[in-house]
N, C-alpha and C positions, 0 to 999 in steps of 0.2 A: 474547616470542613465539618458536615453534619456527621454528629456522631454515630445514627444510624443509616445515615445512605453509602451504601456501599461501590465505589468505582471496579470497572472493568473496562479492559482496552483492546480493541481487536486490532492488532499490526498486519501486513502483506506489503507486499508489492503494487497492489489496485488493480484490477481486473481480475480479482481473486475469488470473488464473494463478498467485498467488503460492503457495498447497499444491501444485499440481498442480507446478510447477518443484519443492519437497520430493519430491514422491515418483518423479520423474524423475532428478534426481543423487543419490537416494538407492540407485540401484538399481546407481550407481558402489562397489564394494567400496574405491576409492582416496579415494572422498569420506564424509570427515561431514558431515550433510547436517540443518538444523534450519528449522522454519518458526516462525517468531518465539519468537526462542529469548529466554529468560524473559522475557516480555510485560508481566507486571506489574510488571516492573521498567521497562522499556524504553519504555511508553505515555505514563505518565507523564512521564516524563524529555523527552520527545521536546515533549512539548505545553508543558513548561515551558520548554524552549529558544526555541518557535517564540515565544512570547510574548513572548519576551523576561525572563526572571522566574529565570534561572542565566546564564552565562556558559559561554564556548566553552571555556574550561579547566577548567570543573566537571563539564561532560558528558564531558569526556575523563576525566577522574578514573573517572568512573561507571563510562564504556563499557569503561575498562581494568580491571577487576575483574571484569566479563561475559563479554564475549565475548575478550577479549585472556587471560584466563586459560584458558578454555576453547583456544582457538587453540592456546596454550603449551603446553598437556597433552593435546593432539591428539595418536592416533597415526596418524592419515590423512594422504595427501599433498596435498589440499584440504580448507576446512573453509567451509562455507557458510551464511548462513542465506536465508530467501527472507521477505523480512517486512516491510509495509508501515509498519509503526512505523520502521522506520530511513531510509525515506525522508526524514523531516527532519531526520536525522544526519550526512548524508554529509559533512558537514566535519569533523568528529570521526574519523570513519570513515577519513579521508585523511588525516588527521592522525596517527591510531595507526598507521596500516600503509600505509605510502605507497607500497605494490606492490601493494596490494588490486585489486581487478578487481571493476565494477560493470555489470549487467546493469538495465536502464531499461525495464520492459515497461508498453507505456499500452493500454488497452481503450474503444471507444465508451464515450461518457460517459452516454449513453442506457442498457446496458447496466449499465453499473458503480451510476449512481442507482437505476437500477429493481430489481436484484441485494440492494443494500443497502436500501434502502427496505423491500422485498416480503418478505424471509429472513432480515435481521438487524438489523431495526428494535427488537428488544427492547434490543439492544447498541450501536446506533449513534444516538447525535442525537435521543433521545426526551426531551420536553420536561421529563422531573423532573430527568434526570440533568443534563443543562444546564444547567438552571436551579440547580442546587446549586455545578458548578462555575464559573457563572457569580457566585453568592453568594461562593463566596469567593475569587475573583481579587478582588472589588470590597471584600473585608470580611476580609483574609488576619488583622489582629489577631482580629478577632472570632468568625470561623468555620475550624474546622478543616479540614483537606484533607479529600477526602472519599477510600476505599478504591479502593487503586491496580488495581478491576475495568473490565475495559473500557467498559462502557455510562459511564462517567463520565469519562472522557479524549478526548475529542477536540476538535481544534484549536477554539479560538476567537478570532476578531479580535483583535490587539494592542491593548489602547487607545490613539487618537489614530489608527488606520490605518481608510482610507478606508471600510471596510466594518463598523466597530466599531459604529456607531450603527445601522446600516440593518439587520445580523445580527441585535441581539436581537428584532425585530419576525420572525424568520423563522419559519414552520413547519420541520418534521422534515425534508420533501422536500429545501426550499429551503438548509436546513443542510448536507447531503448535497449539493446539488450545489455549493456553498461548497467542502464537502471536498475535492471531485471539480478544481474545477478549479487552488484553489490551489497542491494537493498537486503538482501537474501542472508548475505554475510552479517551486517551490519544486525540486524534483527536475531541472529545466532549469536555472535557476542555480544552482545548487550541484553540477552537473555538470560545468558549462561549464569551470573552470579545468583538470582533471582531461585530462590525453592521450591522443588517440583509442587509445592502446594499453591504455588502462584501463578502458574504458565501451564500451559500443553500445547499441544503441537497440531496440527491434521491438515494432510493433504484436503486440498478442496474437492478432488476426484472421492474422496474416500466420505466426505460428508454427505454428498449428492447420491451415492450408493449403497450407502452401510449405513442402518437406522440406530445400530449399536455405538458408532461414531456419533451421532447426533446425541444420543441418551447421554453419554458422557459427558459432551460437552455442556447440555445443560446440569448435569447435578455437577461436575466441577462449581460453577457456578452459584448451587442452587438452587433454582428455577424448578419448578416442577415439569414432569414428563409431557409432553401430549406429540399422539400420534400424529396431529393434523400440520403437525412443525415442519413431520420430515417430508412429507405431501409437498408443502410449499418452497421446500428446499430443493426438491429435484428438477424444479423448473428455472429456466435462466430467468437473470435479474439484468436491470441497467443495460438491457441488450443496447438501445438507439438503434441501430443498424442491425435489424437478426438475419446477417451472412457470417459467414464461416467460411477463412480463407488459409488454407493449410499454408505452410512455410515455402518457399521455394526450395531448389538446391544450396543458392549461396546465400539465402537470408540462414539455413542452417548450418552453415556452414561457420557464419560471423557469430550465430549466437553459441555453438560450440567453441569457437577460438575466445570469444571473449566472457562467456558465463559456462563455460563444459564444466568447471569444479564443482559447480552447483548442481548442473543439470544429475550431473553421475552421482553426488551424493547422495538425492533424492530416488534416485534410479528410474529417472526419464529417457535416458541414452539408453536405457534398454528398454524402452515398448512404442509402438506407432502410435505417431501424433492420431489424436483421436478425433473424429469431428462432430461437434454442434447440430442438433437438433432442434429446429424453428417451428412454430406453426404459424404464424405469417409468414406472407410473400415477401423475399429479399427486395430491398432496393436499392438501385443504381448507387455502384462505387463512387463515393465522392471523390471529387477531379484533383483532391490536393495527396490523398492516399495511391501516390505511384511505387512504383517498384524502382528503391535508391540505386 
C-alpha cells in the first residue's frame, strides 16, 4: 500500500447514503473517491464470508488484489470507497490496513426496506434469484455458482443459525428486512474491536439535518470544511424512482418481528416513519414492486 494515500470505508445497509457519500468526497481533488468499487467482485466474496463457506485469510488474499492494489497505485492522499458490500468485510478491511478509518451510516429501517423493496426489487431478494443461490449453497457438488450479478448475491442464513429454517419460508419484503437488520448487527460487531479513532457513527437523518454532524465527519477524516458539502447533502441521491412509499401495517409489522432489536436500538420504534421530499414528478410503480 502507498505509504501516503490514506484509506477510508463507508459501511450501511445501501439505501443509506452510500452514492451520495461518492459524490460528496468526490468533489475532494485530494480524494479518490469509489462507490462499490468492483462489486462484482466484492458481492460475492462478502456473502461467501458471511456464510461461512471461505475463511478470514482467503477474503484477505482477495481484498488485497482489489482495493489494496488500487490503494498502492493511488495518486491521491485519500482513497475511498462508500459500499455496502464491504460492510461484511470489515475485519479484512482492518486486517489489510490497520490505519484505515470507517464511517458507519445507519438509516430508518422503515426507509431503507421500503427504498429497496419499491426501487430495487428487480436486484435485491427476488424469489428466483434466491432460490438459485439458495440451490447451490445446498447442492455446491451439483450446481454451479450462479453469475457474480447482483440480484443473485445476497446474504443468506448460515445453516444451523437461528433464522436458516424460518428464512426460506420468507417473502421478498421479509428477506430485505433480514437484510436490514443483520447487516446492522453485523457492522456493530465487527466495529466494536476497532478505536474510536478509527470509526464514528451517524444516523443518515442526522447528516441531512445537522451541519455540525457533517463538520465532524469531515475533520474525523481530515478533509477540510466547506459549507457547500452540507447544501449538497440534504438533497437525495441514487433516487431512480423519486416516490416515497410509507410501510404498510404488516410490511411493519415483519420488519419489527424480524429486525425490532435494531430498529429500538437506534430509537426508530419511537418516531413516524418520515417521508421523502422529490422535486420531479413520480413515476409509475414498477409492475414487479407488489405488495408480498
Amino acid at each position: 500500500m502507498s505509504r501516503d494515500t490514506k484509506p477510508f470505508f463507508i459501511v450501511s445497509s445501501g439505501r443509506s447514503g452510500t452514492q451520495l457519500m461518492e459524490k460528496v468526497f468526490g468533489l475532494y481533488p485530494q480524494v479518490e473517491m469509489h462507490h462499490e468499487y468492483l462489486c462484482t467482485h466484492v458481492q460475492p466474496l462478502a456473502v461467501r464470508y458471511y456464510m461461512g463457506l471461505i475463511s478470514l485469510d482467503e477474503v484477505c488474499q482477495e481484498l488485497s488484489t482489489y482495493h489494496g492494489a488500487a490503494i498502492n497505485y493511488s495518486t491521491r492522499g485519500f482513497w475511498g470507497d462508500s459500499s455496502n458490500k464491504l460492510s461484511w468485510l470489515i475485519e479484512a478491511l482492518d486486517r489489510l490496513f490497520p490505519n484505515a478509518k470507517f464511517i458507519y451510516i445507519v438509516r430508518d429501517g422503515r426507509k431503507v426496506t421500503s427504498s429497496f423493496f419499491h426501487k430495487l426489487g428487480h436486484e435485491c431478494y427476488d424469489d428466483r434469484s434466491t432460490n438459485i443461490l439458495q440451490n447451490h449453497i445446498d447442492h455446491p457438488d451439483q450446481l454451479s455458482a450462479p453469475p457474480p450479478e447482483k440480484k443473485y448475491w445476497w446474504n443468506l442464513p448460515p445453516a444451523g443459525s437461528a433464522m436458516a429454517h424460518e428464512f426460506r419460508g420468507f417473502n421478498q419484503f421479509q428477506r430485505i428486512c433480514f437484510h436490514w437488520g443483520e447487516v446492522n448487527r453485523w457492522i456493530q460487531r465487527t466495529l466494536a474491536p476497532l478505536g474510536e479513532s478509527r470509526k464514528r457513527i451517524y444516523k443518515l437523518e442526522e447528516l441531512v439535518s445537522n451541519p455540525d454532524a457533517v463538520e465532524d465527519m469531515l475533520s474525523f477524516l481530515g478533509l477540510p470544511i466547506d459549507q457547500e458539502i452540507f447544501s449538497l447533502i440534504k438533497h437525495p441521491h441514487n433516487v431512480g424512482t423519486p416516490i416515497d412509499r410509507l410501510l404498510t401495517d404488516e410490511q411493519r409489522l415483519d420488519l419489527m418481528t424480524i429486525a425490532g432489536d435494531v430498529m429500538r436500538q437506534f430509537g426508530y420504534d419511537r418516531t413516524e416513519e418520515y417521508r421523502m421530499e422529490y422535486d420531479s414528478i413520480p413515476e409509475p410503480e414498477p409492475s414487479w414492486a407488489t405488495s408480498p
